[in-house]
C-alpha positions in Angstrom: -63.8 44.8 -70.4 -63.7 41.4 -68.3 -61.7 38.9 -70.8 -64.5 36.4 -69.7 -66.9 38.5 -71.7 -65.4 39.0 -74.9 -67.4 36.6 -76.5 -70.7 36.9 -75.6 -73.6 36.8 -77.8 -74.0 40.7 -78.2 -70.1 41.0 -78.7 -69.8 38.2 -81.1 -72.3 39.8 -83.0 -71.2 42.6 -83.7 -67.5 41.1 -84.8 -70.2 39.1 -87.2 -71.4 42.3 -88.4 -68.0 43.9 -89.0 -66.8 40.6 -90.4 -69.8 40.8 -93.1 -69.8 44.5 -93.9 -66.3 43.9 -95.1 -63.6 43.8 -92.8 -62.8 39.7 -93.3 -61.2 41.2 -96.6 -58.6 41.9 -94.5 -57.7 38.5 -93.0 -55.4 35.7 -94.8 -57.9 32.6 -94.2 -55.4 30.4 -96.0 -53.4 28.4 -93.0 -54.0 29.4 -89.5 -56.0 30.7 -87.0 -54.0 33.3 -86.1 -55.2 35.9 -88.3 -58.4 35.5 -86.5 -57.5 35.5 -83.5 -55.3 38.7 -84.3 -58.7 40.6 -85.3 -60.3 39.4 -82.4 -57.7 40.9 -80.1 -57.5 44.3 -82.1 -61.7 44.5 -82.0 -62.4 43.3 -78.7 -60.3 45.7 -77.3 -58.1 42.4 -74.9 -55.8 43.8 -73.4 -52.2 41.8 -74.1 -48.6 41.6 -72.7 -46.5 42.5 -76.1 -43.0 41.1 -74.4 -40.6 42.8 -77.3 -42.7 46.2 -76.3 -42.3 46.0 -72.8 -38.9 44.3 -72.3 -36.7 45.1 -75.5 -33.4 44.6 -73.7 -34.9 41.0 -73.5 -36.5 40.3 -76.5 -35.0 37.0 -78.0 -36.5 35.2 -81.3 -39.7 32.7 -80.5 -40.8 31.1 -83.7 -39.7 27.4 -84.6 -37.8 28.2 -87.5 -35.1 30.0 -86.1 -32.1 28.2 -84.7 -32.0 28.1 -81.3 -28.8 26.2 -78.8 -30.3 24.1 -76.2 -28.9 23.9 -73.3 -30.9 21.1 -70.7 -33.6 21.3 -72.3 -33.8 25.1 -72.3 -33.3 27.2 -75.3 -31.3 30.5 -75.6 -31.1 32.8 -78.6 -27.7 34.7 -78.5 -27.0 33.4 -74.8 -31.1 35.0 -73.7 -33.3 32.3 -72.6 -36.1 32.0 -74.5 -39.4 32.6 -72.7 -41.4 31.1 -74.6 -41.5 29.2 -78.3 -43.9 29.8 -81.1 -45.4 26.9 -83.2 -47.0 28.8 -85.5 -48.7 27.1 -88.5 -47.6 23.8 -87.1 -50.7 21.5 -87.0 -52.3 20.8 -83.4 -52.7 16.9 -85.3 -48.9 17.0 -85.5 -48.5 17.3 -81.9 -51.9 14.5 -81.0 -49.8 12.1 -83.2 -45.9 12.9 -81.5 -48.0 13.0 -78.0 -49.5 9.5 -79.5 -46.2 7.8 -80.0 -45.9 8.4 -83.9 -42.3 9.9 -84.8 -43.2 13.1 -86.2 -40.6 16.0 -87.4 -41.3 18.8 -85.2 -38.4 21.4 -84.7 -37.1 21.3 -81.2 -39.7 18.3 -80.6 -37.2 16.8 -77.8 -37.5 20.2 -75.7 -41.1 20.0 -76.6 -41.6 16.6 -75.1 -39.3 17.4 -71.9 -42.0 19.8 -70.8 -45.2 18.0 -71.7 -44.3 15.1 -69.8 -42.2 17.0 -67.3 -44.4 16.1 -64.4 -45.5 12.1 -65.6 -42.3 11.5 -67.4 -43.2 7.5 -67.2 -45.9 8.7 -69.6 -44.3 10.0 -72.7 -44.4 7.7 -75.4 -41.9 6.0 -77.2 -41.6 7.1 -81.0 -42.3 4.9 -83.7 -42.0 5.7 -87.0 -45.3 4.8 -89.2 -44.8 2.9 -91.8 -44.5 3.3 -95.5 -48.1 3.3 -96.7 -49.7 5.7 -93.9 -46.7 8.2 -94.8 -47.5 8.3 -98.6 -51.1 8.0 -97.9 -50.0 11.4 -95.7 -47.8 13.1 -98.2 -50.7 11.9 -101.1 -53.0 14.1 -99.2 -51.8 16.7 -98.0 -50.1 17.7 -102.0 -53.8 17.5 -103.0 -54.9 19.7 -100.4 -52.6 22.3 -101.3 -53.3 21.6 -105.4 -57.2 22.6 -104.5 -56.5 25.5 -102.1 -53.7 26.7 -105.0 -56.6 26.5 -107.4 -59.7 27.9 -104.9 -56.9 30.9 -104.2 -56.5 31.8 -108.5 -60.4 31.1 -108.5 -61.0 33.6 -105.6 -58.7 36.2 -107.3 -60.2 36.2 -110.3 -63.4 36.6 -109.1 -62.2 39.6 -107.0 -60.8 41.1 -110.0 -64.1 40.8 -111.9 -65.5 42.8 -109.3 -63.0 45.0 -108.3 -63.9 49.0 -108.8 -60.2 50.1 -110.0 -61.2 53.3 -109.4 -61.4 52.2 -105.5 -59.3 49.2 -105.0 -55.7 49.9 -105.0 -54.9 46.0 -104.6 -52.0 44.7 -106.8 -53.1 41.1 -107.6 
């Protein structure tokens, strides 16, 4: 299948379908995209480059919360060069605001901002940090956020316990 076709109108109808008739039980909706995007490569039949499959004896760590040396502006897991680094569950707003000029935390954000300005260095901004009412205003927000999603979460498994046939559902809540 051309990757260009994957979602066409007749495709991304019957992922709908599939969705509906059941099979979005299975995805975590709660952060990311990626579980989407995960079902959408299984389904669609994509074909993918799985690097720890196909090169083992390479394999090094890729996600942000591992501790990586840096070496000009290159990172290396046990003395392997990393071939790429994962920002997983890191906001894309995160990154508009560092790429904006706004001193955000974001692990390894110096290596980060070596490469996005690697051809118009003269570009990349000069952090500031925002001041003390935008970051509580932040921090305000984002704790209720995760109050209501805490709350929709015991809401949604209660309903799904009302519901449940324990005969069928073998789901440990």
């Amino acid at each position: 299948m051309l990757q260009k076709s994957i979602l066409n109108r007749t495709n991304s109808a019957i992922l709908l379908n599939k969705l509906t008739s059941g099979e979005a039980e299975i995805l975590s909706l709660r952060g990311t995209d990626q579980p989407v995007f995960n079902y959408l490569v299984a389904r669609s039949g994509i074909t993918f480059y799985n690097f720890a499959y196909h090169q083992p004896e390479a394999v090094t760590g890729n996600h942000w919360s591992s501790k990586f040396e840096i070496v000009d502006f290159i990172l290396y897991d046990k003395e392997k060069r990393l071939t790429y680094l994962h920002y997983m569950s890191i906001s894309a707003a995160k990154f508009a605001r560092l790429c904006a000029g706004e001193d955000v935390e974001i692990p390894y954000r110096e290596v980060f901002l070596h490469y996005r300005y690697l051809k118009s260095p003269a570009q990349q901004p000069k952090l500031t940090r925002p001041n003390l009412l935008v970051r509580w205003r932040r921090n305000l927000t984002s704790w209720a956020i995760q109050k209501i999603d805490n709350i929709k979460f015991k809401w949604w498994q209660v309903c799904n316990r009302r519901y449940c046939n324990r005969r069928y559902c073998n789901r440990r809540y």
